[in-house]
C-alpha positions as MATLAB code, in Angstrom:
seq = 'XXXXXXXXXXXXXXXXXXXXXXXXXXXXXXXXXXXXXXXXXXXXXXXXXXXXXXXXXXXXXXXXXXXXXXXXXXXXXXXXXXXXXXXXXXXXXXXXXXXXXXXXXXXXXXXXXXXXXXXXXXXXXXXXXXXXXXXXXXXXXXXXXXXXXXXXXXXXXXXXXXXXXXXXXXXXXXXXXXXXXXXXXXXXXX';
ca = [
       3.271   32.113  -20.933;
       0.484   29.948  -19.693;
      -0.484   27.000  -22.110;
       3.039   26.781  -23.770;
       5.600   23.816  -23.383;
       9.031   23.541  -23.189;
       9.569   21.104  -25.723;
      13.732   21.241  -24.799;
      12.281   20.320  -21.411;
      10.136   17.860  -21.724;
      13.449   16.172  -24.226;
      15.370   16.444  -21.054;
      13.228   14.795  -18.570;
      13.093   11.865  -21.340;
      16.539   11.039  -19.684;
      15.651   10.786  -16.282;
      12.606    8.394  -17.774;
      14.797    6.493  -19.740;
      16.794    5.601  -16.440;
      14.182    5.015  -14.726;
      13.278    1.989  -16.678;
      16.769    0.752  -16.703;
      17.039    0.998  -12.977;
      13.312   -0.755  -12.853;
      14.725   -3.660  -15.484;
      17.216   -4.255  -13.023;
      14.925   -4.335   -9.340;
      16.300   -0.913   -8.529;
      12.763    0.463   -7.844;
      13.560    3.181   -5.402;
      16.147    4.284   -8.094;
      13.416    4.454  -10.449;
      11.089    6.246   -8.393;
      13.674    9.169   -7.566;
      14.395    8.918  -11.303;
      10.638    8.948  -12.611;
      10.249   11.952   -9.549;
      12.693   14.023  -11.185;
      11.486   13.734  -14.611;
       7.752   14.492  -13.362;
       9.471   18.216  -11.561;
      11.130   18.773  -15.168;
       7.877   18.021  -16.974;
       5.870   20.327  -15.057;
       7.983   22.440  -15.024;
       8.260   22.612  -18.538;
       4.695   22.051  -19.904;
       2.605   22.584  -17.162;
       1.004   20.180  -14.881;
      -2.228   19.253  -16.816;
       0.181   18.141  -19.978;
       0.255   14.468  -21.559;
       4.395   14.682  -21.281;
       3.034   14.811  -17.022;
       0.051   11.838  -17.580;
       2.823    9.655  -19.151;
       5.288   10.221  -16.044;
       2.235    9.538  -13.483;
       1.269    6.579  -15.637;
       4.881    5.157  -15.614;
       5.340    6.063  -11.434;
       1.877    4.646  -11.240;
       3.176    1.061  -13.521;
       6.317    0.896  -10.783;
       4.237    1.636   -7.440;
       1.894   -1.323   -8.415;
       5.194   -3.579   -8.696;
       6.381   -1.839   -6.043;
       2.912   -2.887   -3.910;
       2.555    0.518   -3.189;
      -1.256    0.416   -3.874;
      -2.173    4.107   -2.506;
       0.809    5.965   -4.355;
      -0.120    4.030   -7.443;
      -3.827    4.840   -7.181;
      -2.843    8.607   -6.580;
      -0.769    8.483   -9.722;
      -3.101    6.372  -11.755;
      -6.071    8.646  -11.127;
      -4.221   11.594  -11.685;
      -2.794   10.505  -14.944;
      -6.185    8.994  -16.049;
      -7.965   12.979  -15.317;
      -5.556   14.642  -17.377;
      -5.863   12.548  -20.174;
      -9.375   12.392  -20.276;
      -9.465   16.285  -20.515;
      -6.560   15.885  -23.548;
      -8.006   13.885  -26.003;
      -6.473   12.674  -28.796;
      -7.403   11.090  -32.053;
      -3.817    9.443  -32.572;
      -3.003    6.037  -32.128;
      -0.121    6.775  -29.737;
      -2.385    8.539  -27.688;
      -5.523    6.176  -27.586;
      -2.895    3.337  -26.337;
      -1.266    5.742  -23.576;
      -4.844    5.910  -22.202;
      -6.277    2.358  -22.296;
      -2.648    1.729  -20.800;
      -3.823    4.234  -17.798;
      -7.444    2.686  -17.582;
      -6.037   -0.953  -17.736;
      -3.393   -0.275  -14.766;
      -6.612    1.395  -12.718;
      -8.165   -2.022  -13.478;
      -4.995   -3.678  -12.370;
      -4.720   -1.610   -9.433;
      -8.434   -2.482   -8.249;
      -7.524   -6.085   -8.797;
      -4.785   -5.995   -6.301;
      -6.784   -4.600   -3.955;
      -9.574   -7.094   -4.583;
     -12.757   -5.265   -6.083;
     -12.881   -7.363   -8.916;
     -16.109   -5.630  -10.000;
     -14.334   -1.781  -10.239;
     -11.424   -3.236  -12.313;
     -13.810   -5.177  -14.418;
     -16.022   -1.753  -14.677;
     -12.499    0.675  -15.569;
     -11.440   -2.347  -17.887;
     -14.379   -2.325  -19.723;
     -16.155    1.123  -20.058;
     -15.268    2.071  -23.445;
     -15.120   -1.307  -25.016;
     -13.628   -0.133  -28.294;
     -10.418    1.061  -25.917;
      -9.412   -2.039  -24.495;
      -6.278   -3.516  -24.060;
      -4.379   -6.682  -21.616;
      -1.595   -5.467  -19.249;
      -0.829   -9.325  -18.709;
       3.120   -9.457  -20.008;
       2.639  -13.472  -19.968;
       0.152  -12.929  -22.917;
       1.299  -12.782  -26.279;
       2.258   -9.140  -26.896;
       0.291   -9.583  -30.368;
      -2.855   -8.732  -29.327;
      -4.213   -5.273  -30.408;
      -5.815   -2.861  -28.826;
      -8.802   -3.734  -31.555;
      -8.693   -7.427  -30.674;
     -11.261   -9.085  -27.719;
      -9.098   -8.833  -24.454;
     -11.270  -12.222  -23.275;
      -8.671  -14.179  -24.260;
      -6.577  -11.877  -21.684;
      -9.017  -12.287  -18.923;
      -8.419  -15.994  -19.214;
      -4.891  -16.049  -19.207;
      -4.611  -13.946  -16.234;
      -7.351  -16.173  -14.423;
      -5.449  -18.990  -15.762;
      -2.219  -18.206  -13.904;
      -3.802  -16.851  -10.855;
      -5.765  -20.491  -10.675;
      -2.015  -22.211  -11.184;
      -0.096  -19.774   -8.553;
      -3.260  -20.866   -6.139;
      -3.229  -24.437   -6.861;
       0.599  -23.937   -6.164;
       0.506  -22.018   -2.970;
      -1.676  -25.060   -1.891;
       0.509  -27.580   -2.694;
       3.639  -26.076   -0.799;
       1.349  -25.083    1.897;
       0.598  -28.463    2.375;
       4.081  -29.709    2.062;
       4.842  -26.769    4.898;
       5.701  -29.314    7.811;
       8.557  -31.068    5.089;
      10.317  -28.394    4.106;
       9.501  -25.348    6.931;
       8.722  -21.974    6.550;
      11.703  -20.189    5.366;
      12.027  -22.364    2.323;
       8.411  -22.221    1.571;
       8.012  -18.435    1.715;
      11.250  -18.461   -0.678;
       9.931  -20.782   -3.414;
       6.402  -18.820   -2.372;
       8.213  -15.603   -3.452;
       9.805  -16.624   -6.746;
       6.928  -18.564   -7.672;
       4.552  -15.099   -7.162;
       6.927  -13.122   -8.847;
       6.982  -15.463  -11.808;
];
């Protein structure tokens, strides 16, 4: 019957997600794609491909393709999830945060690709539904709170991993390039 969800399958497809994010914790982000995958078939499958249960899945494969640097798949997700909840909308609190989260990985999306403009416009189009996706902020900070204080954190540590990619760039002809690009790599991933 069109419209109705399988709650028993959605439940089930919470598995798949909740290994998923254990295989991501761990750097197994291939695992967690094929895991996040399946769970996305169940959920359809179950409620329907326009359902929230689907925008979270999309939202989470979205989350690991942008670790992943996987910019189009992530977009394609992103988008996706961001359309269905804007024609779901909720009043609940659990809700409202699910979609900032969406809108703030678009922004965080169109920051990795460098128009700095789009994520600032995504970020900041319904100013009452903002939130920071920065994990080195303080994980106090509200949705209802001023994200500025996000915005310069994150421009804080992009300055330092700049003003650090200098410095060992500079020390390049000491050291040579297969030790820079390592300390280069753990100090991006920091």
């Amino acid at each position: 019957m069109p419209g109705t969800t399988n709650n028993m399958g959605v439940f089930q497809a919470s598995a798949h997600t909740s290994e998923a994010n254990r295989l991501q914790a761990v750097g197994n982000h291939k695992g967690a794609e094929q895991k996040h995958l399946e769970a996305l078939g169940m959920k359809i499958s179950a409620a329907g491909e326009d359902s929230v249960p689907v925008a979270l899945t999309k939202n989470a494969l979205g989350e690991l393709y942008l670790t992943m640097g996987e910019l189009d798949k992530a977009q394609t997700m992103l988008e996706a999830a961001d359309v269905i909840r804007s024609s779901n909308p909720s009043s609940d609190s659990a809700s409202k945060f699910d979609e900032v989260c969406t809108k703030d990985n678009l922004g965080r999306l169109w920051e990795m690709r460098g128009d700095f403009a789009k994520a600032a416009e995504l970020r900041t189009k319904d100013s009452e539904k903002m939130m920071c996706s920065n994990f080195n902020v303080s994980s106090s900070f509200s949705v209802d709170e001023s994200p500025l204080h996000c915005l310069e954190a994150e421009r804080a540590q992009q300055v330092r991993k700049m003003s650090l990619c200098l410095v060992l760039w500079q020390g390049l002809p000491e050291r040579g390039l297969e030790e820079t690009q390592g300390i280069l790599q753990g100090c991006m991933n920091a």
